[in-house]
ZAKE-534628 format. One line per 8 residues: number of its first residue (from 1); for each residue x, y, z of C-alpha. Coordinates in steps of 0.1 Angstrom, whole numbers. Layout:
# ZAKE-534628
NUM	X Y Z | ...
//
This chain:
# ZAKE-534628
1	52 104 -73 | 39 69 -91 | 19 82 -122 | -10 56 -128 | -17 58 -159 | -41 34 -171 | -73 37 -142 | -75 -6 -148
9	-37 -12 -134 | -32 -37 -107 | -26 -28 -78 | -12 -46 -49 | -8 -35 -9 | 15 -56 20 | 33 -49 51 | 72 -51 55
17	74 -61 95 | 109 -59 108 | 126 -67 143 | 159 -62 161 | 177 -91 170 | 204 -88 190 | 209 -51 178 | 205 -62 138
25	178 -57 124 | 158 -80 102 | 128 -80 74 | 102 -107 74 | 99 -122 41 | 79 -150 22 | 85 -168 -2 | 56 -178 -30
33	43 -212 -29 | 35 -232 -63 | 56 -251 -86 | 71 -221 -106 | 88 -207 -75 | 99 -236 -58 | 132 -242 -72 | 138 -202 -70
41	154 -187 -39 | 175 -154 -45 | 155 -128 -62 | 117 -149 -58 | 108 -136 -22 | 87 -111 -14 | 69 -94 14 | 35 -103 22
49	11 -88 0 | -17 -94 -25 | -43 -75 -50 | -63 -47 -37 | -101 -53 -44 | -123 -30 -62 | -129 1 -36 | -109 -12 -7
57	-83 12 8 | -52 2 4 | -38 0 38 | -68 -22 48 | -60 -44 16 | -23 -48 32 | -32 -60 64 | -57 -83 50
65	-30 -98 30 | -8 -104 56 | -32 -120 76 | -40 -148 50 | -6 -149 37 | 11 -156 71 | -21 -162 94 | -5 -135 117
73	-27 -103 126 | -6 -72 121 | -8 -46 147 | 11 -19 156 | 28 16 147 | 27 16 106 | 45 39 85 | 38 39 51
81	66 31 26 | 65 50 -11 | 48 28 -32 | 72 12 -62 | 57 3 -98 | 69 -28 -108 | 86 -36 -142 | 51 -51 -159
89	33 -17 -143 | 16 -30 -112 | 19 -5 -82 | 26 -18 -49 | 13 -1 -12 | 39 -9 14 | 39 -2 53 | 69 -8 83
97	60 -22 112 | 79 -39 143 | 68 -67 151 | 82 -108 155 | 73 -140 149 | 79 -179 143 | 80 -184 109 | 78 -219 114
105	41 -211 124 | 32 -193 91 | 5 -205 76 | -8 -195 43 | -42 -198 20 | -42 -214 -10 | -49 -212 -49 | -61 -235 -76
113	-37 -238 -103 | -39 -265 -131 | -11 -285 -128 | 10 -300 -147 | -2 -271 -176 | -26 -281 -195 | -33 -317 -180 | -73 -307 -172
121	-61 -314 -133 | -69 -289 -107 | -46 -291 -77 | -43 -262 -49 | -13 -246 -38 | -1 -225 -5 | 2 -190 -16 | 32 -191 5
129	51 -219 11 | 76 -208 41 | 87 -173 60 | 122 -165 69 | 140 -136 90 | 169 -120 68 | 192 -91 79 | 187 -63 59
137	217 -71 35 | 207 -105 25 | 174 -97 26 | 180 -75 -3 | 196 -102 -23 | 168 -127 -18 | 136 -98 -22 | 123 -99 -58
145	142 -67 -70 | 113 -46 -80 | 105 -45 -42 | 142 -41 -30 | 133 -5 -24 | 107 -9 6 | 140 -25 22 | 160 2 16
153	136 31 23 | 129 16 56 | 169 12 59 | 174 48 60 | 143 54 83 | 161 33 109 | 195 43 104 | 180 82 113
161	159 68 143 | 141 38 150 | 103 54 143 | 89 24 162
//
């Protein structure tokens, strides 16, 4: 059980879908668009996900994400994942769900960032700049490692039975 502590901590929901591919299964990540992430590859990815506004349940939150993060809409069975607080105290809403997709057909919102700092110039951003299928062990290895254990939890759910 996540103790939250402060009632003003941010809060994030996303959806972890996964797929079988010839028997192995795989986890659909992202990775974060900008100019701070794009030399970064093991450790930067992350599921699709984003903040939970004031009021809105999280789930909803999650599937909203996804849908401007990757321009897919989810649907499906979802199970929900426990939720994992991350190292600077933001909690994070995870569900499963089987699904596929291109990833060469992602396509993301953007975000306003000043860039280069402090240069006064505005410039916009992809939240997400690409997708990619991983098996589950690499997919571990490239997952920002406070959300590693969505992977895993939903490891051991399919190693008992495929819920899906």
């Amino acid at each position: 059980m996540i103790r939250e502590g402060n009632k003003h901590s941010k809060k994030s929901a996303g959806l972890l879908m996964y797929r079988f591919k010839e028997g192995v299964p795989q986890i659909l990540l992202v990775h974060p668009g900008g100019p701070y992430w794009s030399n970064k590859d093991d450790g930067a990815w992350s599921i699709p996900k984003g903040l939970i506004d004031s009021g809105e349940d999280p789930f909803s939150a999650a599937r909203r994400e996804f849908k401007e993060e990757t321009g897919i809409y989810a649907d499906g069975t979802f199970i929900a994942l426990t939720p994992l607080k991350q190292p600077g105290g933001k909690i994070i809403y995870a569900w499963a769900f089987k699904g596929d997709c291109d990833p060469a057909t992602i396509s993301s919102n953007t975000f306003p960032m000043e860039w280069p700092p402090r240069s006064g110039v505005i410039k916009e951003f992809y939240e997400i700049d690409r997708a990619q299928w991983f098996p589950i062990d690499l997919a571990k290895i490239k997952i920002i490692k406070g959300q590693r254990g969505f992977i895993e939890e939903l490891e051991r759910v399919i190693q008992t039975n495929d819920p899906f």
